[in-house]
N, C-alpha and C positions, 0 to 999 in steps of 0.2 A: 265684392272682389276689387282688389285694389290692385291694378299696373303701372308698372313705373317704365319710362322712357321707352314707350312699347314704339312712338315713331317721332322723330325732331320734325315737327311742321307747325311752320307759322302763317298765321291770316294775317295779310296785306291789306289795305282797303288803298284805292288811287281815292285825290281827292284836286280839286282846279277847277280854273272856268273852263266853261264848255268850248267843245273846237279847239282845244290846248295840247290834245293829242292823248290824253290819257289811254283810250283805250287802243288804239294803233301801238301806243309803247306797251302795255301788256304784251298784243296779238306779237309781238317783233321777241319779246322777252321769253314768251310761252310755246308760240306758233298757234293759239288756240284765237280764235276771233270772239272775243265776250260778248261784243250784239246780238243779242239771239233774237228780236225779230225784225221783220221786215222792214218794217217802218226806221229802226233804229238805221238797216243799211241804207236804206232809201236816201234817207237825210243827213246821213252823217255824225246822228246825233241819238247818245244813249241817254232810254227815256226811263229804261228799268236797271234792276243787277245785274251784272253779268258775272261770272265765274273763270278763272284760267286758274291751270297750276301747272308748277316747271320743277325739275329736279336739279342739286349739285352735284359737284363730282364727290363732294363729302357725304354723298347721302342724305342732306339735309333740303327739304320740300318747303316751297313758299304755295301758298294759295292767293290769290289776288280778288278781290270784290272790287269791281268794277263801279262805281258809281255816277249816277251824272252827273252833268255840272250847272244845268239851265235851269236856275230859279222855279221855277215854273214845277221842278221834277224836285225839288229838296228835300219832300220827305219819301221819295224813295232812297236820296241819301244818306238822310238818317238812320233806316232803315238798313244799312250797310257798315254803318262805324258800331253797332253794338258791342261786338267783341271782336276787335282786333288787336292784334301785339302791335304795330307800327303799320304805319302810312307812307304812300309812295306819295309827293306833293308835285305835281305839274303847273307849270308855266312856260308860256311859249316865250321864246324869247324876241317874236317876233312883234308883241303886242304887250308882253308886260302885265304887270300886276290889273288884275280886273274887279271889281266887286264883290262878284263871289268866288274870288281867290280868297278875299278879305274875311268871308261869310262863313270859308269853308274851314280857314283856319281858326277860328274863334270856335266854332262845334268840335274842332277836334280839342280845343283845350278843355271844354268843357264837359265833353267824353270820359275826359284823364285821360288821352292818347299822350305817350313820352316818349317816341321815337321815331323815327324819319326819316326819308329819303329824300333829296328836291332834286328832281328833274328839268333841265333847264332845255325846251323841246325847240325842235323846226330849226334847229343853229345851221343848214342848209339855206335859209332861207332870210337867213339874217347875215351881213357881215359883221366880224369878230370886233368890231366898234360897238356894236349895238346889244352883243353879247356880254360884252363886259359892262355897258350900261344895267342892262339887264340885271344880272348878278350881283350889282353894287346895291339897286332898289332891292335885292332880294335879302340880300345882308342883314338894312335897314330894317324891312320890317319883318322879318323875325326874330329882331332884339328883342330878348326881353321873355319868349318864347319856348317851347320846347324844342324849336329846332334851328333857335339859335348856331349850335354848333354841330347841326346837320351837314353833309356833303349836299355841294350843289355840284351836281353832275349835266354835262354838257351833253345832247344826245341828240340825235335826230333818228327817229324810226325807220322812214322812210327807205333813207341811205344806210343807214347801220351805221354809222360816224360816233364812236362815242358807246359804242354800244357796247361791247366787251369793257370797258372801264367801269362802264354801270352794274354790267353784271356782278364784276370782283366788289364793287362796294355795298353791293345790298345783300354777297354773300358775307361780305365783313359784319353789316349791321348785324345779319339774322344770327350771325356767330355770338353777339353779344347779348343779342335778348331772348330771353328765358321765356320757355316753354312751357303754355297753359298746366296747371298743375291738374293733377286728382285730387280732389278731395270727396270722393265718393258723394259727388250731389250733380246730378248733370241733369242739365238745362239746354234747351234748344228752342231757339227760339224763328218761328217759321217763318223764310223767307218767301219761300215758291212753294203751290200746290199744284198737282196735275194729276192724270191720270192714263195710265200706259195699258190696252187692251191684252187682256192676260194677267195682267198684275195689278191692276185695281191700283188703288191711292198711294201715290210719290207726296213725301214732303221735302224738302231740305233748308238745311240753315247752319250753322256754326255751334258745332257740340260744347259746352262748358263745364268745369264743375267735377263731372265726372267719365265712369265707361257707360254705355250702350252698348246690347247686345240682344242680336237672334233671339226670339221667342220673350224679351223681358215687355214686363206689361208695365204699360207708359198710362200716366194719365195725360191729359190735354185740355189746356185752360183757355178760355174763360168757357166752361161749362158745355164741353165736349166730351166727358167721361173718359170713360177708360177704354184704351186700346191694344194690341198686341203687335210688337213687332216683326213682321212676315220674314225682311233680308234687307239688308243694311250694303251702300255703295258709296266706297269714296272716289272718286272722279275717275266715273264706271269701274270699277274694278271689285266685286263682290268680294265682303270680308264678311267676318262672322263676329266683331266688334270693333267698336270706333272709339279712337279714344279723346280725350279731350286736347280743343285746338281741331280738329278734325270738322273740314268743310263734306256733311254728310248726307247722301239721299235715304232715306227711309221710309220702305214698302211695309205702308200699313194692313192691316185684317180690321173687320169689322167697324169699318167705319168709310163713311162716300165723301171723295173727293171737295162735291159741292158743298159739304156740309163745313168745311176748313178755309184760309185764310191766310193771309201774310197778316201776323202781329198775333196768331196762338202761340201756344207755349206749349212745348215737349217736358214732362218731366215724371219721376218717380213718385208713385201713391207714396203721400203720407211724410213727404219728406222736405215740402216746402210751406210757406204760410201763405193764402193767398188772402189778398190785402186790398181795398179800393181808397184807402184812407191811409196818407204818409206824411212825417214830417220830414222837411229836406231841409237842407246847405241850398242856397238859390245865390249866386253870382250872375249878376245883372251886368250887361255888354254895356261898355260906356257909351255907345254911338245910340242911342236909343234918345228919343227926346221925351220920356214922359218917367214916374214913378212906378211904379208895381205896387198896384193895391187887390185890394178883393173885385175891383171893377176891370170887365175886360173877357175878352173873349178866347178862352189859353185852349190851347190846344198841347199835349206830353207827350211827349217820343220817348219811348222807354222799348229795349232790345230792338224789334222791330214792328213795333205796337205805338198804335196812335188811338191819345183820348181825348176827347172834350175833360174839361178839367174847371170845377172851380178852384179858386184860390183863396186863401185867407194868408195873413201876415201873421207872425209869431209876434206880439211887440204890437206898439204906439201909434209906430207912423210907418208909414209905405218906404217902399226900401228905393232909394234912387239909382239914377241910373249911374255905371260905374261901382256901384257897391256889393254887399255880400250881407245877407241878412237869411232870415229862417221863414218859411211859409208850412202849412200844413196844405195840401193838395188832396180835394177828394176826388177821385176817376170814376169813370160812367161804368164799371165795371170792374170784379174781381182776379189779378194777377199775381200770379208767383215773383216776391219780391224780400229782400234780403240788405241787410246793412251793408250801406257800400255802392248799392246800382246806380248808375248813373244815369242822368236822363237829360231833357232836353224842350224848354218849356218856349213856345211860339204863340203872337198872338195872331188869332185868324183873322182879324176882322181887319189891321194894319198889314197881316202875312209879312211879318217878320218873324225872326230870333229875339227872343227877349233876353234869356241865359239859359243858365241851365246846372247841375251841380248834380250831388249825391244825396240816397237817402239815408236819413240818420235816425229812423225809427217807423218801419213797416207796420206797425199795429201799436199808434200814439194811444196811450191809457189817459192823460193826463187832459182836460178845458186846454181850448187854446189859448187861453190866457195864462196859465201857469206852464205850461209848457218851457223847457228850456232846455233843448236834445244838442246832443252832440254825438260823435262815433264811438262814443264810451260804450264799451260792453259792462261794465260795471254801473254805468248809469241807467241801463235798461233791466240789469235786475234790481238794484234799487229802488226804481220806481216801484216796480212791483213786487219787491220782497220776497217773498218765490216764485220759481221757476223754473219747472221740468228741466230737466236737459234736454230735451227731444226739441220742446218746442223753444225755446235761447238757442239751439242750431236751425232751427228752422229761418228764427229772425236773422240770423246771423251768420250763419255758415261756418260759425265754433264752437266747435268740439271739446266744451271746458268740463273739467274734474269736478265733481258733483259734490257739493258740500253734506249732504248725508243723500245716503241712496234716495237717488230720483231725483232729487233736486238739489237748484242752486240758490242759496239763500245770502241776501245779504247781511253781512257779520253784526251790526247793532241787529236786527230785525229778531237774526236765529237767538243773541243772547237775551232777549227780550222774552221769547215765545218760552227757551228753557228756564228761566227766570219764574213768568207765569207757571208755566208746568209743575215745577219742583212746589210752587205755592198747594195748586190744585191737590197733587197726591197728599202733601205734608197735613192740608186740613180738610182731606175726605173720610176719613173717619176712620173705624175699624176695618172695612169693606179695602179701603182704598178708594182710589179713581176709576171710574167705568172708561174701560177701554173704548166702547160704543158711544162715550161721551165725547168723546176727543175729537176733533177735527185731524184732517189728512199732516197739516203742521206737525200737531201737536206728536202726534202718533210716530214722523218720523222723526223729530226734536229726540224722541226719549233714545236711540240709541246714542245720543250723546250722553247719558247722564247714565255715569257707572252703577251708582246706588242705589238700583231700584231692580224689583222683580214683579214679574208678568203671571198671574195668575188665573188661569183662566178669562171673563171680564174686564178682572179688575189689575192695578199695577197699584204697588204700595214699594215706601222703602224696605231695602233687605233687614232682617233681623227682629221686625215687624210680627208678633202673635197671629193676627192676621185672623180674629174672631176666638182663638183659643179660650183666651179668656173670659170672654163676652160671659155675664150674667146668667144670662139665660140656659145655657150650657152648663153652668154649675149648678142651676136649678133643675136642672134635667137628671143631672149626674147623682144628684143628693136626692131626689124622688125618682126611682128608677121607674117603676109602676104604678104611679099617680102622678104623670109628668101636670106641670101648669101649663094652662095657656100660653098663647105666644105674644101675652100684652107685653114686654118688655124690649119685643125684638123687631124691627124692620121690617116686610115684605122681602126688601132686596139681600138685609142680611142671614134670613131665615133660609133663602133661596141658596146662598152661597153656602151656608151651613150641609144644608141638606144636598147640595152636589159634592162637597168635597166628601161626603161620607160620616161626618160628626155627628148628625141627626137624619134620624129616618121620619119619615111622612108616609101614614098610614092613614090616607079620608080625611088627614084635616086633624088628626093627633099627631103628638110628634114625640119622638120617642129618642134617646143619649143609644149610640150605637153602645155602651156600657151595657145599656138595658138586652138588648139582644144573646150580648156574650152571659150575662148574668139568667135570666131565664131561660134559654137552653143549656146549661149548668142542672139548673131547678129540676125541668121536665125531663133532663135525662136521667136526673135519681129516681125522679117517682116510675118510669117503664121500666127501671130495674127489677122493680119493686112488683109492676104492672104492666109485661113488657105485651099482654094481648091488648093495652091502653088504660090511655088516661081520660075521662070529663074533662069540659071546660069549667066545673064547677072546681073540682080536684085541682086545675090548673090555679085558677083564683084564687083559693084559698092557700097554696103553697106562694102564691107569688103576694100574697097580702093585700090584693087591688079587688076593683069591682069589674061586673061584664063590662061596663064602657069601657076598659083600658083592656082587660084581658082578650075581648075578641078580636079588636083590630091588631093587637101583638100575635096572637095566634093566626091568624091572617096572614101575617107581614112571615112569621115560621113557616109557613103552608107554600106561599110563593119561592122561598129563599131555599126548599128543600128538607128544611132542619125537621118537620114534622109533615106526617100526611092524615087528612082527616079521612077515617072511614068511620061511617052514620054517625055515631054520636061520640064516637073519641078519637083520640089524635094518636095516633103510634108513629114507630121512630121513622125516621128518611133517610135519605143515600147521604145527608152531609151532615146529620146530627155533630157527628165527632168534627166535621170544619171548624164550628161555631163554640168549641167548647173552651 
């Protein structure tokens, strides 16, 4: 089921250092307070997600992900920019650029977040000297950035100063950027688990990809089976589907709360690949003081899933710091993962950001040493020469025209296999090429190739005899009733002879279906003659052969209808005249 612009809503994520006001400017924007617990109002200081959404007058819904900002809490941050359209970016302007202001903008490049708001907070609390200082460092270091040519907006929450101005501009941004698509493949990847008495297991997170809806059976990864969706809620308000872009709670059936997690995955049986082994794009932060090698202690932020991770280098030497090179990553576990995901690679044992980038091949075929991936969809079936469609959308999330039914083949690879093929039929003999011989290739290769027919088994060129000829056939045809042996014919040709109807097998003699029309000819003169019957000797001697040929023929009459035996002679049957 595919819908289209069923609702205009975009996921926000805030991002700044902590105590900068991010979540106060939400709560003022929304009227919803995103600290949900205690501890976070206690201190002032959010340590998990939080959630708001607000409406325009145009209809059109922002959702906001709240996220922290204290080091300490960074991969619950992570955990927050998986799918978002644009970022609200806080700084106070009372304290200016901080660390992980610095931190927070570098994860969001390396996200692919490309759009933005900067909120310039506490301007209560600063004189308009110090604001305009502010603003200039803020100029400064987003050259070069994606939000270079972001609005920096003046605001203070508190008082509400600035606050209608920000509204109209982040109604401006969301008017410009485009709304999560369908593509019939929706992904969810889980933020919060809980459990609501009466309704059993809550999850929610940020729907992708595709719809969800009421009673559809979800699998859930990493090796949580399958489940059913009970009822489905976008920020409380019970719908009956959720579409993509959509910040969604979903009341699962048969399956316990405690058994789930922030960093599973919501998704459709059968529709995604799941992967613990990727090659990626790795863009390494300049400010880092060592290489990226295979040594080291990585941890991956991927949707909102965190893994221990070895690394290997694609290549020679370690990719320095400042640079852009290729790694293969293997994860402590299997994830639904797709060309293109982004992620986010930190090392634990330093507890920084190393970089982070996209992956460029979910299920690498190739030694890491040969390896050499890029986002080519043409490079991935390449390597592999064919390739389902099912599974090239699985890797990939496209939807490409299938070079002969079922698959996608790469064009030397297919003219190769038809090449071979045309060889195989052209010197399989009389028979042909056994269909049963053929690999799945081969088999769909042939309807590319106009000049060939399917016969039963076998496939030969059209206009092809196709056994008619064959020897033995005309030794059969010229001894009707003293057929030879079958030294001169094949098992498998004999076989094909005697299914398409040329020759009959009677115990292991074999008889010119001639022979059949020709000797009930014979026995029906002599019932004329002797119609309360005939001998099997009478039969003999009209047909010129000995008992070895004449019983198994009169046999093969007996089964077919043409004659019935009663005690010692054969009188006529219901299809004498068939055979005549």
């Amino acid at each position: 089921m595919r819908l289209h612009n069923i609702v205009r809503n975009h996921i926000i994520c805030t991002a700044g250092h902590v105590d900068h006001g991010k979540s106060s400017l939400v709560q003022a924007l929304t009227g919803i307070d995103p600290d949900r617990w205690d501890e976070e109002k206690r201190r002032g200081l959010t340590i998990d997600l939080g959630f708001a959404k607000t409406s325009f007058k145009n209809g059109n819904s922002v959702s906001f992900i709240d996220v922290p900002g204290h080091e300490r809490f960074i991969k619950n941050m992570l955990a927050g920019i998986g799918s978002v359209d644009a970022c609200l970016f806080v700084v106070a302007a009372t304290e200016g650029w901080k660390p992980q202001s610095e931190e927070h903008l570098r994860i969001l490049e390396l996200m692919g977040v490309q759009r933005g708001i900067v909120a310039l907070t506490k301007i209560s609390n600063a004189d308009p000297e110090l604001c305009e200082l502010a603003t200039f460092e803020l100029d400064e270091k987003f050259k070069g950035t994606f939000l270079e040519h972001a609005p920096i907006i003046l605001v203070d929450s508190i008082t509400g100063e600035g606050l209608q101005n920000f509204s109209k501009a982040l109604e401006s941004l969301l008017d410009e950027t485009p709304v999560a698509r369908d593509q019939e493949r929706p992904r969810l990847w889980i933020d919060r688990v809980f459990s609501i008495k009466g309704s059993g297991t809550i999850i929610t997170g940020t729907l992708t990809g595709g719809v969800l809806s009421v009673n559809d059976e979800i699998l859930i990864s990493p090796d949580k089976g399958l489940s059913r969706i009970r009822s489905l809620h976008i920020h409380n308000k019970e719908v009956t589907f959720a579409a993509p872009g959509s910040r969604v709670a979903i009341n699962l059936s048969g399956i316990e709360h405690q058994l789930l997690s922030r960093g599973h995955v919501v998704t459709k049986p059968d529709q995604w690949f799941l992967t613990s082994v990727i090659d990626v794009q790795l863009q390494v932060l300049p400010n880092i003081g060592y290489e990226v090698s295979r040594r080291g202690a990585y941890v991956v932020y991927i949707g909102t899933s965190e893994h221990y991770a070895k690394v290997r280098v694609l290549g020679a030497s370690p990719i320095p710091a400042g640079h852009t090179g290729y790694v293969r990553i293997f994860l402590d576990t299997k994830i639904p993962l797709m060309l293109g995901d982004k992620f986010i690679l930190r090392e634990s044992g330093r507890n920084e950001t190393v970089g982070g980038g996209k992956v460029l091949d979910p299920e690498p075929i190739l030694k890491a040493s040969k390896a050499q991936p890029d986002d080519s969809i043409d490079r991935i079936v390449r390597e592999r020469g064919w390739i389902t469609s099912s599974h090239l959308e699985a890797l990939t999330g496209v939807n490409k025209n299938e070079t002969v039914p079922g698959w996608i083949v790469d064009p030397p690879i297919l003219e190769e296999t038809i090449k071979e093929l045309n060889g195989k039929i052209e010197n399989a003999g009389p028979l042909g090429a056994e269909m049963s011989a053929l690999n799945d290739y081969e088999r769909a290769a042939l309807l590319l190739i106009d000049d060939v027919e399917i016969e039963g088994n076998y496939v030969q060129k059209q206009g092809r005899s196709n056994l008619l000829d064959h020897p033995f056939l005309n030794d059969l045809q010229s001894s009707l009733f003293q057929p030879p042996d079958p030294d001169s014919i094949t098992r498998k040709e004999l076989r094909e002879l005697v299914r398409k109807g040329y020759v009959i097998d009677q115990n292991g003699i074999f008889f010119s279906a001639a022979a059949i029309t020709e000797a009930t000819k014979i026995i029906s003169s002599l019932l004329i003659e002797k119609p309360e019957g005939v001998t099997v000797a009478e039969i003999r001697i009209a047909l010129n052969t000995s008992r070895k040929y004449a019983l198994p023929l009169l046999n093969h009459l007996d089964e077919i209808g043409v004659t019935i035996r009663r005690d010692n002679v054969r009188i006529a049957g219901k299809r004498l005249n068939e055979y005549m």
